[in-house]
C-alpha positions as CSV (number, residue, x, y, z in Angstrom):
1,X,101.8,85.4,120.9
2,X,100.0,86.1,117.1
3,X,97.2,87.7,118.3
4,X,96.5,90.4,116.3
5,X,96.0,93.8,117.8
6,X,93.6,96.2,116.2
7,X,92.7,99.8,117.0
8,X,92.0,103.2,115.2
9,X,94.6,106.1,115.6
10,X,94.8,109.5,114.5
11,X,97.4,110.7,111.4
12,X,99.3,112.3,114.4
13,X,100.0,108.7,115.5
14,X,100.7,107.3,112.4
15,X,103.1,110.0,111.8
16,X,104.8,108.2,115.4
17,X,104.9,104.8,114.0
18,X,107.1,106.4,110.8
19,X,109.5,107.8,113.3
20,X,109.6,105.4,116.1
21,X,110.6,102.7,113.6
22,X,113.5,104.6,112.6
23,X,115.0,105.1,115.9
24,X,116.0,103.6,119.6
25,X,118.8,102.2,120.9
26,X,120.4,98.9,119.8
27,X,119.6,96.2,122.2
28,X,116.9,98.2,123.9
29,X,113.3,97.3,124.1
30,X,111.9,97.7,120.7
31,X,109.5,100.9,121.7
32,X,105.9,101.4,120.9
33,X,105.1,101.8,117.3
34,X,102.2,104.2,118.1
35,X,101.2,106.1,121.3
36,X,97.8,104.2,121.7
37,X,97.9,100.2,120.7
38,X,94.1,99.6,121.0
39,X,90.5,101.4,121.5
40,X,89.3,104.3,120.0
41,X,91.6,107.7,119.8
42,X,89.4,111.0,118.8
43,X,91.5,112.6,115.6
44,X,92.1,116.2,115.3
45,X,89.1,117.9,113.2
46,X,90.1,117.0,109.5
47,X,92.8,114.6,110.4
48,X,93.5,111.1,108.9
49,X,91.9,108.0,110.4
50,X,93.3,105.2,110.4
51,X,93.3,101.4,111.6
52,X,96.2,100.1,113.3
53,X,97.5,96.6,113.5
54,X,99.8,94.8,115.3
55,X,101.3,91.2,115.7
56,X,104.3,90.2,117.0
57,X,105.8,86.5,118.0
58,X,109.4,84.4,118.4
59,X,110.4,82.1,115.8
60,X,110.6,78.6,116.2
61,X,111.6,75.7,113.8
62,X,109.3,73.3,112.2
63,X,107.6,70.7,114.4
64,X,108.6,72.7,117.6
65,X,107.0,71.9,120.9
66,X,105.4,74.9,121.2
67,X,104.4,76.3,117.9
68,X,104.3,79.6,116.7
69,X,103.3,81.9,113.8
70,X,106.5,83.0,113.2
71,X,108.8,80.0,111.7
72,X,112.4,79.8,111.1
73,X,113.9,77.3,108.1
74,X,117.4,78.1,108.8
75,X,118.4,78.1,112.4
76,X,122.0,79.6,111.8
77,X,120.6,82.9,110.3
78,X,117.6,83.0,112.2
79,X,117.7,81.7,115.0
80,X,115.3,80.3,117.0
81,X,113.7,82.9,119.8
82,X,114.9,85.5,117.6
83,X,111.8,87.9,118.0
84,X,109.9,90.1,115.2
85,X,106.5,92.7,115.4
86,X,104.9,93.5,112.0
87,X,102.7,96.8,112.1
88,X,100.6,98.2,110.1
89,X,98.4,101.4,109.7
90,X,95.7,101.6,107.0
91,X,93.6,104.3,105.5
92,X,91.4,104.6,102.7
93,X,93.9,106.0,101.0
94,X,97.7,104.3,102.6
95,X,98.9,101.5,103.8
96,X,102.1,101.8,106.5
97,X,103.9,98.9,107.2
98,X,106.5,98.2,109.8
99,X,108.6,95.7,110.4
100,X,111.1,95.0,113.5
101,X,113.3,92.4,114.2
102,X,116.0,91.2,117.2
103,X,117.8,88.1,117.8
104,X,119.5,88.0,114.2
105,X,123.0,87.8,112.9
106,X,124.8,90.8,113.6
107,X,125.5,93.7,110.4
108,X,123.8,91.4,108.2
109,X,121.8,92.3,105.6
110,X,118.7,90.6,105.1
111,X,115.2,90.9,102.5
112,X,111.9,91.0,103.5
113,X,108.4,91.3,102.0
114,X,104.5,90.9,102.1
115,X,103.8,87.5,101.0
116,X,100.3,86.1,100.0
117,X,99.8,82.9,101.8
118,X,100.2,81.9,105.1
119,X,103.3,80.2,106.9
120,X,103.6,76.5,106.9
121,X,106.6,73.7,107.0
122,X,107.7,73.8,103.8
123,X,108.8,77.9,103.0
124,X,106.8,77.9,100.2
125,X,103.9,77.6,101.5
126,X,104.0,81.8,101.9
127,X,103.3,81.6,98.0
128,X,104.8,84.7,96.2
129,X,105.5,88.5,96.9
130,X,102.2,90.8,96.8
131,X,101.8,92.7,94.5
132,X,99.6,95.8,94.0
133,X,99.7,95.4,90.1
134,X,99.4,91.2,89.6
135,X,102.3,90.3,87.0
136,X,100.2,88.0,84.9
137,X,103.1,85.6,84.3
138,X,103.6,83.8,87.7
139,X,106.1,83.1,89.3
140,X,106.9,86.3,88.8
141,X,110.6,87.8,87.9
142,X,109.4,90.7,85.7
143,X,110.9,94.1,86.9
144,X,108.2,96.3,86.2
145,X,106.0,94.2,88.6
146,X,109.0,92.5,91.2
147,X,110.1,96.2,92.7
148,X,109.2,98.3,95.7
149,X,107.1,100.4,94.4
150,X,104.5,97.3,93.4
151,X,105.3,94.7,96.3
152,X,106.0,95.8,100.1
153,X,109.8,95.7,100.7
154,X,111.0,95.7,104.1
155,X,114.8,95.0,103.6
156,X,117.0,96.0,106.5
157,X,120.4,95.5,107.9
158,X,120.8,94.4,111.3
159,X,122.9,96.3,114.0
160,X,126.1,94.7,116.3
161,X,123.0,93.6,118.7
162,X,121.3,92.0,115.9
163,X,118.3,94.2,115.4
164,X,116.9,95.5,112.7
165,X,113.7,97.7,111.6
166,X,112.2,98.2,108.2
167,X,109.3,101.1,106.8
168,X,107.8,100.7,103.7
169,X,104.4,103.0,102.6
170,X,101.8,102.7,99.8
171,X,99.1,105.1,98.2
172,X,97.7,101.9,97.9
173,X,96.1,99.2,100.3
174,X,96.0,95.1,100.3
175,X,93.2,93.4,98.9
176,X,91.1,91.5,100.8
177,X,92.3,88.2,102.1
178,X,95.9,88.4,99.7
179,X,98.5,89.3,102.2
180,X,99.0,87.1,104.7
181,X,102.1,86.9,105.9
182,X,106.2,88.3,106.3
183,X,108.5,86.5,104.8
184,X,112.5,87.2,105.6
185,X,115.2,86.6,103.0
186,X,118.9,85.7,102.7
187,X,119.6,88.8,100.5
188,X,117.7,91.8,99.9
189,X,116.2,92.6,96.5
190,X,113.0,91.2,95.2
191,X,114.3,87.7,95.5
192,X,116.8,85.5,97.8
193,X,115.9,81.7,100.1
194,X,113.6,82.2,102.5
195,X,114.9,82.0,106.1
196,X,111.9,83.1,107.9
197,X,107.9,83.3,107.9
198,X,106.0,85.1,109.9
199,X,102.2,84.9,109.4
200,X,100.1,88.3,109.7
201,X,96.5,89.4,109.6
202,X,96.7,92.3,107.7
203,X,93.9,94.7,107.1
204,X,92.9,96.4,103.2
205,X,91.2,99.7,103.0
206,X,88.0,98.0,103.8
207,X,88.7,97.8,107.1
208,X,89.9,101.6,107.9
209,X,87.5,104.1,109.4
210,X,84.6,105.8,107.3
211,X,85.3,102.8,104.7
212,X,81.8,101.4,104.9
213,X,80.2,105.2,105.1
């Protein structure tokens, strides 16, 4: 549980992520996000590379036995064991992030997004929203920078089994080291509590295929 996995794909399996996120039955095992999870998969002559992560991990309160990198600060709308996998494909040229969740409130709508620091006790801890385009003004409320075109959104609405799935993609890629983390809301829109925090080694451009030459 919060072990990163890594691995390079083709753009055919990225293209799989896209759609696998947006389907599959409600309750069901969540299914593979990509064909291959892992190793090395030869791309079609001209085809996009890419990197592909994966983390995934059960929530757990604050000063629980067994700890986790996924925490939960309000047990009524998250509850504990509620379960969540972050993905995420990167190229030198897009970022594909996908988020999945089960064990929430049923047909409730919740916010998420790409946060900047890592999960700890107290929610804040996640710091703000990333953003591709750094508001200069922090804590940041500006539209022109708070919006999903700037920060990664990954607002969903759960299902009568309490599942839920989110897809948000980029012509742009994180920085280095400055996004760390999923944090889940208690409305959707660029702002809301936090309920959740789920900590996440993503990759940046850097790390995709071809990057270094």
């Amino acid at each position: 549980m919060g072990a990163g996995t890594a691995g390079l794909l083709a753009g055919a399996a990225l293209a799989a992520l896209v759609t696998a996120a947006g389907t599959g039955a409600a309750g069901a095992p969540a299914p593979a996000a990509a064909p291959v999870m892992g190793g090395l998969v030869a791309a079609p002559e001209g085809g996009l590379k890419a990197r592909w992560v994966r983390d995934e991990a059960r929530f757990a309160p604050v000063g629980a036995f067994l700890p986790s990198d996924a925490v939960t600060y309000d047990l009524d709308l998250l509850p504990a064991a509620a379960w969540i996998r972050v993905g995420q494909a990167v190229s030198r040229s897009e970022t594909t992030v996908v988020a999945e969740v089960r064990g929430l409130r049923p047909g409730r709508a919740y916010g998420a997004h790409v946060h900047t620091g890592v999960c700890g006790a107290d929610p804040q801890a996640a710091k703000g929203h990333y953003q591709h385009k750094v508001d200069p003004v922090q804590p940041s409320t500006d539209p022109a920078y708070v919006n999903p075109y700037n920060e990664v959104w990954l607002d969903f609405t759960t299902d009568a089994e309490g599942a839920g799935r989110a897809v948000a993609r980029h012509s742009w890629g994180f920085r280095p080291g400055e996004a760390a983390s999923v944090v889940i809301h208690d409305q959707q829109g660029g702002a809301g509590a936090r309920l959740g925090c789920f900590s996440v080694p993503f990759a940046s451009p850097d790390d995709a295929p071809g990057a270094r030459g």
